[in-house]
C-alpha positions as CSV (number, residue, x, y, z in Angstrom):
1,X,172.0,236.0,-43.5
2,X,168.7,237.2,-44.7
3,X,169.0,241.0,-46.3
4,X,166.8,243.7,-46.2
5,X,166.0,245.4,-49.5
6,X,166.8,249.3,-49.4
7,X,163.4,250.2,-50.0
8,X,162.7,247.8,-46.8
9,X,164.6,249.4,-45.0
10,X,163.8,253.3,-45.5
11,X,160.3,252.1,-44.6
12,X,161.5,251.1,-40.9
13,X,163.4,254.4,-40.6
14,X,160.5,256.4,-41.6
15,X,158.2,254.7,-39.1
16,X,160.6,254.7,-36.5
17,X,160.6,258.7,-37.0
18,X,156.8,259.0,-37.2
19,X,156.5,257.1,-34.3
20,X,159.3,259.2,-32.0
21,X,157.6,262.6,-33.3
22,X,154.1,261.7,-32.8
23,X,155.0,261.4,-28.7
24,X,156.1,265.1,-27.3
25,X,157.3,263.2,-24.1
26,X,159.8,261.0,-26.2
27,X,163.3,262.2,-25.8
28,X,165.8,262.8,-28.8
29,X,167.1,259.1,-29.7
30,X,164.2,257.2,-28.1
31,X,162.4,255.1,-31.2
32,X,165.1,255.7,-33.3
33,X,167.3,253.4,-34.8
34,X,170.8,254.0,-34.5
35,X,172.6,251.2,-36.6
36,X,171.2,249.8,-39.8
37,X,173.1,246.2,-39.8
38,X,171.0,243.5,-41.7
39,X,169.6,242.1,-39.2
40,X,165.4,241.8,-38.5
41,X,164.7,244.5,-35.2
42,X,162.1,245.6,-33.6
43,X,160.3,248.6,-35.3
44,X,159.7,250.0,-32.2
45,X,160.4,248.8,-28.3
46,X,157.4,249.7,-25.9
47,X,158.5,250.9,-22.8
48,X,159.4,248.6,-19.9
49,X,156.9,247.7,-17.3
50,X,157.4,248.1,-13.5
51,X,154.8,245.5,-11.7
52,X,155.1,246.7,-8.3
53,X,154.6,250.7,-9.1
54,X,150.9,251.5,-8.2
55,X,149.6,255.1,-9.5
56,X,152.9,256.2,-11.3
57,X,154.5,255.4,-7.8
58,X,157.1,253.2,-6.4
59,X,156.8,252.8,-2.6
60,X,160.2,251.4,-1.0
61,X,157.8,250.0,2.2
62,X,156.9,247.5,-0.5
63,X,159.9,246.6,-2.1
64,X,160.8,245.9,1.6
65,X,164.2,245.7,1.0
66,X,164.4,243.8,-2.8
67,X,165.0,245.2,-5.9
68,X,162.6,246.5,-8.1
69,X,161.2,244.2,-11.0
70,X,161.1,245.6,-14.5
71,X,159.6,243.5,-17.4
72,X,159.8,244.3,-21.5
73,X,159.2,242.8,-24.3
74,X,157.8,244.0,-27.5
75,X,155.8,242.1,-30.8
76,X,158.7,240.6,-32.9
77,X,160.4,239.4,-29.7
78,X,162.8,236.7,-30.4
79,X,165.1,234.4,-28.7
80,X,168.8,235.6,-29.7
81,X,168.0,238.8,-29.2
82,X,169.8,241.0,-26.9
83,X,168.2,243.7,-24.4
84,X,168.9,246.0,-21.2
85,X,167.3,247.8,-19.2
86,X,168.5,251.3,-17.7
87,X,167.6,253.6,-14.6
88,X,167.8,257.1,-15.1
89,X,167.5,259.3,-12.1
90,X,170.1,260.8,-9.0
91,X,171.5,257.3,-9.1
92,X,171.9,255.6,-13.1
93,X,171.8,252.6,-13.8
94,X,172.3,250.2,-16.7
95,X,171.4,246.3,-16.0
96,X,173.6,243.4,-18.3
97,X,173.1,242.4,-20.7
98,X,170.4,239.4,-21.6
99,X,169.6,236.5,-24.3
100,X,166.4,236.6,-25.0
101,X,165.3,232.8,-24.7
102,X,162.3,231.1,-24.3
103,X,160.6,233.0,-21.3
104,X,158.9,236.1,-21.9
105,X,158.5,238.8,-20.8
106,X,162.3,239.5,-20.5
107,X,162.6,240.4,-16.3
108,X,165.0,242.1,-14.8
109,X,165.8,243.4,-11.1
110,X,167.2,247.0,-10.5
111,X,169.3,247.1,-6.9
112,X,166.9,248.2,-3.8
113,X,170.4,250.2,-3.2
114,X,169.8,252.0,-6.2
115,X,165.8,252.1,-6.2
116,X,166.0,253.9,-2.5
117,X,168.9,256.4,-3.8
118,X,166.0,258.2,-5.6
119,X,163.6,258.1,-2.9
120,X,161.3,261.3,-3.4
121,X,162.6,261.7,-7.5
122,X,160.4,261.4,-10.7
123,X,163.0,258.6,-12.6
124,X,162.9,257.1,-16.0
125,X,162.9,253.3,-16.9
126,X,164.1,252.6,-20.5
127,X,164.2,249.1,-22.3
128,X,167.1,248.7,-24.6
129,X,167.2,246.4,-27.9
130,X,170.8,246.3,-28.6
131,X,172.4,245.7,-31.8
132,X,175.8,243.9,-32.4
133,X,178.6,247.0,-32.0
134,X,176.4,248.0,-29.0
135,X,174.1,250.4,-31.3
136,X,170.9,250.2,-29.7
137,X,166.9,251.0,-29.7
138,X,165.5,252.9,-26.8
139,X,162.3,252.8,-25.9
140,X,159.6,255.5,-24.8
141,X,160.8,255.9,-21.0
142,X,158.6,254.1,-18.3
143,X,158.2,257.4,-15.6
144,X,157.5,256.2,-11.6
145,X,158.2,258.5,-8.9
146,X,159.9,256.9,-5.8
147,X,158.6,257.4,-2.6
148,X,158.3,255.7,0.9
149,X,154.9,255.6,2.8
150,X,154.7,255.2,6.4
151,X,153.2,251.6,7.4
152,X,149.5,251.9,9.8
153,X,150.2,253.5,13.0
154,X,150.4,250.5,16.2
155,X,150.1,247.7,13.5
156,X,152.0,244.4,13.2
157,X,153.3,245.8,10.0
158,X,154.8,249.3,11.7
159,X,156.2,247.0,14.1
160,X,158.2,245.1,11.5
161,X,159.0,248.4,9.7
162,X,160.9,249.7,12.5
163,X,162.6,246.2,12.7
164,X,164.4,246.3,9.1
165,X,164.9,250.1,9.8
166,X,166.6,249.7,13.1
167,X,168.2,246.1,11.4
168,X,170.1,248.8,8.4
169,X,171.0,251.1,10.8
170,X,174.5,250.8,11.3
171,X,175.6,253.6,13.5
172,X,177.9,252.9,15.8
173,X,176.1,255.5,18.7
174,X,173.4,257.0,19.7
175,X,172.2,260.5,20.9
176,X,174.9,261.4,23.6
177,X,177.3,259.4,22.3
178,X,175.3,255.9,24.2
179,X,175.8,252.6,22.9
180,X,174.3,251.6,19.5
181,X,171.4,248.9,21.1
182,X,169.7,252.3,22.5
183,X,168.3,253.2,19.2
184,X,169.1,250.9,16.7
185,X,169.9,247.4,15.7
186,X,167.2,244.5,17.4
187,X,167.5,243.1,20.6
188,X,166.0,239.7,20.2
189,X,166.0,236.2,23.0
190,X,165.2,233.3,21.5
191,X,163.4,230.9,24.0
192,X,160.9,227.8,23.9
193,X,157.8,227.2,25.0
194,X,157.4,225.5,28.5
195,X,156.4,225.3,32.2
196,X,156.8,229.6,32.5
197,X,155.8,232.1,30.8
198,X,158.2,233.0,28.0
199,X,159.1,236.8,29.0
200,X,159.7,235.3,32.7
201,X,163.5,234.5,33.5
202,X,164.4,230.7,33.3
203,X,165.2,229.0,36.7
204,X,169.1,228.9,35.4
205,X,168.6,232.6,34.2
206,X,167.4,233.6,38.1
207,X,170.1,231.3,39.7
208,X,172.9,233.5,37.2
209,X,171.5,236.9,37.5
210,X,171.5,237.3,33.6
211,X,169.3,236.9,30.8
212,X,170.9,236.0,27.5
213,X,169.6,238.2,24.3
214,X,171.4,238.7,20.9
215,X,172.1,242.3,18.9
216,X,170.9,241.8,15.6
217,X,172.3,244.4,13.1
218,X,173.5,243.9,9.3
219,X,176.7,244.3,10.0
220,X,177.1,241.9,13.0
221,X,176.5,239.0,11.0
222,X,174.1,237.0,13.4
223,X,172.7,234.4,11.0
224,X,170.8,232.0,13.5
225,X,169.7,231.5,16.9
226,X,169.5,229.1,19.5
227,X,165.8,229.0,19.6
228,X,163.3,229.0,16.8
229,X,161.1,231.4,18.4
230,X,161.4,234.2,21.1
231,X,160.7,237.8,21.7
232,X,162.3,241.5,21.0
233,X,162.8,244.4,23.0
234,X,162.3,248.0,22.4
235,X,165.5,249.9,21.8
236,X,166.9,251.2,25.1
237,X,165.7,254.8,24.6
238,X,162.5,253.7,23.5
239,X,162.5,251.7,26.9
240,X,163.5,254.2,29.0
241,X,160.9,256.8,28.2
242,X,158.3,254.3,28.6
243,X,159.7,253.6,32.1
244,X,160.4,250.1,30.9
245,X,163.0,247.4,32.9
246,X,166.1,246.7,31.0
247,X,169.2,246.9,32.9
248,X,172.5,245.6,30.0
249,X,174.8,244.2,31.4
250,X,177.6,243.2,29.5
251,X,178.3,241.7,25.6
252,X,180.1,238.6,24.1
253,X,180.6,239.0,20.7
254,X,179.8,235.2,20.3
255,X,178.1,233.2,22.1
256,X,179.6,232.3,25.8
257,X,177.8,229.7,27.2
258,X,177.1,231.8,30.4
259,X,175.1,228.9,31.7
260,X,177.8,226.3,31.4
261,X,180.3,226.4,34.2
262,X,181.1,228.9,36.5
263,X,181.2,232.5,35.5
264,X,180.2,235.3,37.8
265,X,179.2,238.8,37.5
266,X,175.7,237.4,36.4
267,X,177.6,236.0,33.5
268,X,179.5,239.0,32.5
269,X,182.6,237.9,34.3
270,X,185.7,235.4,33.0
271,X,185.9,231.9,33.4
272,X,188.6,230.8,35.3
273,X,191.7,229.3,33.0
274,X,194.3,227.1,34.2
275,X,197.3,229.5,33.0
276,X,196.9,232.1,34.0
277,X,193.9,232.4,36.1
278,X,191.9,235.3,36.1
279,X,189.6,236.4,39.0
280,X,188.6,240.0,36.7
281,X,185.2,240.2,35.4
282,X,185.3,242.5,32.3
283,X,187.0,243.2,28.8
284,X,188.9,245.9,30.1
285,X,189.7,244.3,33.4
286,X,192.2,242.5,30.7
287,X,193.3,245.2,28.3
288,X,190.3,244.7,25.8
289,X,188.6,247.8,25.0
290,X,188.7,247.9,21.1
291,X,189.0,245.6,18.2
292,X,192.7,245.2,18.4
293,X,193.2,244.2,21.2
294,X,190.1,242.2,21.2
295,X,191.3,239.9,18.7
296,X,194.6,240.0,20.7
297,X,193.5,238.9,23.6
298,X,191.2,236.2,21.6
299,X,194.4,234.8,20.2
300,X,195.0,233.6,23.9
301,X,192.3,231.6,25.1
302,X,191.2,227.9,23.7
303,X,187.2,228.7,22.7
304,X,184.2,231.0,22.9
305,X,184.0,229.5,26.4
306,X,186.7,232.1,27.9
307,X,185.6,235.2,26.1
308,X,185.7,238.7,28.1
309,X,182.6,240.4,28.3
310,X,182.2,244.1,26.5
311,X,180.7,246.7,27.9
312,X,177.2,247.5,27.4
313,X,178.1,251.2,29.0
314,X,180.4,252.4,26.9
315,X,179.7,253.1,23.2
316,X,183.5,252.0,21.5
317,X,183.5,248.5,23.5
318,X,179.7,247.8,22.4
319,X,180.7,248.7,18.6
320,X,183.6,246.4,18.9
321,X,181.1,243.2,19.9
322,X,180.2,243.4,16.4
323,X,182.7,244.8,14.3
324,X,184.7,242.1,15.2
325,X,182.6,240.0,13.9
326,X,182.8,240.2,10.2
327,X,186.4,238.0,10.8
328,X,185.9,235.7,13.0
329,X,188.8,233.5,14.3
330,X,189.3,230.1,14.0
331,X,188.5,229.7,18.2
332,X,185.5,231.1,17.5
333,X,182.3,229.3,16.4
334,X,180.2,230.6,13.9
335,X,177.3,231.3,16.6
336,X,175.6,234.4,17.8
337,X,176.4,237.4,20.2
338,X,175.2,237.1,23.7
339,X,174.1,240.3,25.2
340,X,173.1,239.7,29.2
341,X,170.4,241.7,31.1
342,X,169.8,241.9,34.6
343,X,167.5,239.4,35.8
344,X,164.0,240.6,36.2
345,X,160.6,239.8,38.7
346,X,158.8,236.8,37.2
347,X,155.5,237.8,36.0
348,X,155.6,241.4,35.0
349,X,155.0,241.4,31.3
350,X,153.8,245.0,31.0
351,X,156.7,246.7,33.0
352,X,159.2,245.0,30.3
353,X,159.8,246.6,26.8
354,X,158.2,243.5,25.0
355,X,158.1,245.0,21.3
356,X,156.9,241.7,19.1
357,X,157.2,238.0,19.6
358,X,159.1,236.0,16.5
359,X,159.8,233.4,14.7
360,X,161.9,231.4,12.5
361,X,160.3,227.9,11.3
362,X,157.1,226.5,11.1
363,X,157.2,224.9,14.9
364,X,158.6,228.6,15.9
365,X,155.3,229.8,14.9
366,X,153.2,227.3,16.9
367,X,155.3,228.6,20.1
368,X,155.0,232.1,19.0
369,X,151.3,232.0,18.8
370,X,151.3,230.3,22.5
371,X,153.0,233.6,23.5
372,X,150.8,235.7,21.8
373,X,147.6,233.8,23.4
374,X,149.6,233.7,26.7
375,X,150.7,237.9,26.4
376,X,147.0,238.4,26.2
377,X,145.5,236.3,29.0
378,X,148.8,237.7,31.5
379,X,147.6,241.1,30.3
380,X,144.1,241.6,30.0
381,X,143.8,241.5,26.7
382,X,147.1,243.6,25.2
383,X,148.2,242.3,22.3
384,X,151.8,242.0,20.6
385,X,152.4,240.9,16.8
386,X,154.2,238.0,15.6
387,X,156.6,238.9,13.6
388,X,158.6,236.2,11.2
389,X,162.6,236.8,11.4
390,X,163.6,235.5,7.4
391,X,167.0,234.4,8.2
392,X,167.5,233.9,4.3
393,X,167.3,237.6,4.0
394,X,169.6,239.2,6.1
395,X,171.0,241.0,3.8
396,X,167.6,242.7,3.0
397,X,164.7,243.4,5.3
398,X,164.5,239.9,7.0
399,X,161.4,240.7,9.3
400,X,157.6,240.9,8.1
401,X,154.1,240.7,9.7
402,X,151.2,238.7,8.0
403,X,147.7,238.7,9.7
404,X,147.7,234.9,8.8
405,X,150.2,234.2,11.3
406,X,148.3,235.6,14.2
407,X,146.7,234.0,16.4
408,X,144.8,236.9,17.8
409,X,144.0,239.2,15.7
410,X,144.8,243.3,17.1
């Protein structure tokens, strides 16, 4: 092992110290080196750099549900070495530990969970060059203040903002103790593009009575869809003060192939089982009101096929649709919830709470610009965004609006 001469190394010290007390904004410790193995450091670490902080600010609308990227590196970088990175504010934390190896600068992400805990703080980002024994050199802190701006007012962008909010919100009610789908997760119906307009019920949908949707929250664990491309509606109390039609029905916690076989109650109601046979139309008509008994009365029946229906009226059976979903039994596929609604009037796409049309694949978007295009002949000239549904980050903020994917422009 190459040594360092004493005189060598009193020389490091020394500049170390110059440097520390010729910054008044460098706390005690921060250039300083704290072990004096034989080993060739850094004479000084630069402080770490934050790519997506703009002004000395770090907007969470940005991050859009990631984690923050922070970058270091310093002059007599070297692969071997080892370095951290640490965020100081209401929420610490201290990233593991890396090799440096051949790509520089050294990145690292910090937690979005972490990032949004110190929404409206002024936090420090330090860069760590750690010596064996876990003596290390700080660097001058990196200082961002945290902060959320609000997305252009009736934009494609807002519209996806208040999709990943309403996506994270994970309240079981609303105001007055009402259902969760009145103001929070996203009510979404995936559909194709054909002979009718795409916010009109299908033929099978007006023979039923129902329209099939699915609730979309992070905890519900909806990972795909029937369709590649569809349309959301507003939250119900969003709906309702605009005077908009939306009459719930009823929720499966998977999907129940209301269209296959008979089922009445526009779809809400049992399908008839050899032993025993049922004639009730609801969850409760059975016993089934919370996740117990739910899973219970799952137990019982051969598929998804002869599900009971939840109610969409009362808050604790709505909450159960999707708790029950993060363990899903074995006679359930791994498919979405179906949520039915009333049908509607064909062609009446301004008295429905149409919020955005979507999509999830490169032919979705093709469809989802028809609808735009249609939405805007149907209604002399209002226009809806398309919005792209990520279903790789659902875990995040899967929904985002690019002006590329328009195909009329607001």
């Amino acid at each position: 092992m190459k040594r360092i001469s004493c005189t060598a190394l009193v020389v490091i010290m020394l500049t170390l110290w110059g440097c520390q007390s010729s910054d008044p904004n460098q706390a005690s410790g921060e250039g300083t080196l704290i072990s004096t193995v034989a080993t060739t450091p850094p004479q000084i670490v630069p402080p770490p750099v934050l790519p997506q902080a703009v002004g000395g600010q770090l907007d969470l609308r940005t991050l859009a549900g990631t984690g923050a990227i922070v970058q270091m590196t310093y002059p007599t970088i070297t692969n071997g070495d080892n370095v951290r990175v640490s965020w100081i504010g209401s929420s610490y934390y201290e990233s593991p530990l890396q090799t440096v190896g051949v790509t520089r600068p050294v990145t690292f992400i910090i937690p979005y969970s972490i990032v949004a805990a110190s929404k409206g703080e002024d936090v420090q980002v330090k860069a760590n060059y750690v010596f064996p024994g876990r003596n290390y050199l700080t660097s001058i802190p990196f200082k961002v203040t945290v902060v959320e701006t609000s997305p252009p007012a009736n934009s494609g962008e807002q519209v996806a903002y208040e999709l990943n909010t309403r996506y994270a919100n994970t309240s079981l009610t609303c105001t007055g103790n009402t259902p969760a789908y009145y103001c929070n997760g996203v009510i979404i119906r995936s559909t194709q593009s054909g002979s009718y307009d795409p916010w009109n019920p299908s033929p099978a949908a007006d023979t039923l009575g129902g329209v099939s949707f699915s609730y979309m929250r992070r905890d519900a664990y909806v990972t795909s869809l029937y369709h590649a491309s569809g349309f959301t509606f507003l939250p119900q109390e969003q709906a309702n003060a605009q005077g908009k039609i939306a009459e719930y029905l009823c929720i499966y916690a998977y999907d129940a192939g209301t269209l296959v076989g008979p089922r009445g109650e526009k779809g809400c109601g049992l399908k008839p089982r050899s032993a025993p046979r049922a004639d009730v139309s609801s969850c409760a008509s059975v016993n089934v009101r919370t996740v117990a008994q739910w899973y219970a009365y799952t137990k019982t029946i051969q598929n998804r096929d002869y599900q009971c229906s939840l109610s969409t009226a009362d808050a604790t059976q709505f909450a159960a649709s999707f708790q029950v979903r993060a363990n899903r039994p074995p006679n359930m596929d791994a498919l979405w919830n179906e949520m039915m609604v009333k049908t509607w009037a064909q062609n009446i796409p301004t008295s429905l709470p149409l919020e955005s049309f979507f999509y999830v694949s490169t032919a979705g978007l093709a469809e989802a610009k028809t609808y735009q295009t249609k939405y805007r002949e149907r209604t002399a000239g209002k226009w809806l965004p398309i919005i792209k549904l990520d279903l790789t980050k659902l875990n995040g903020n899967p929904f985002s609006y690019n002006s590329s994917d328009q195909a009329i422009q607001p």
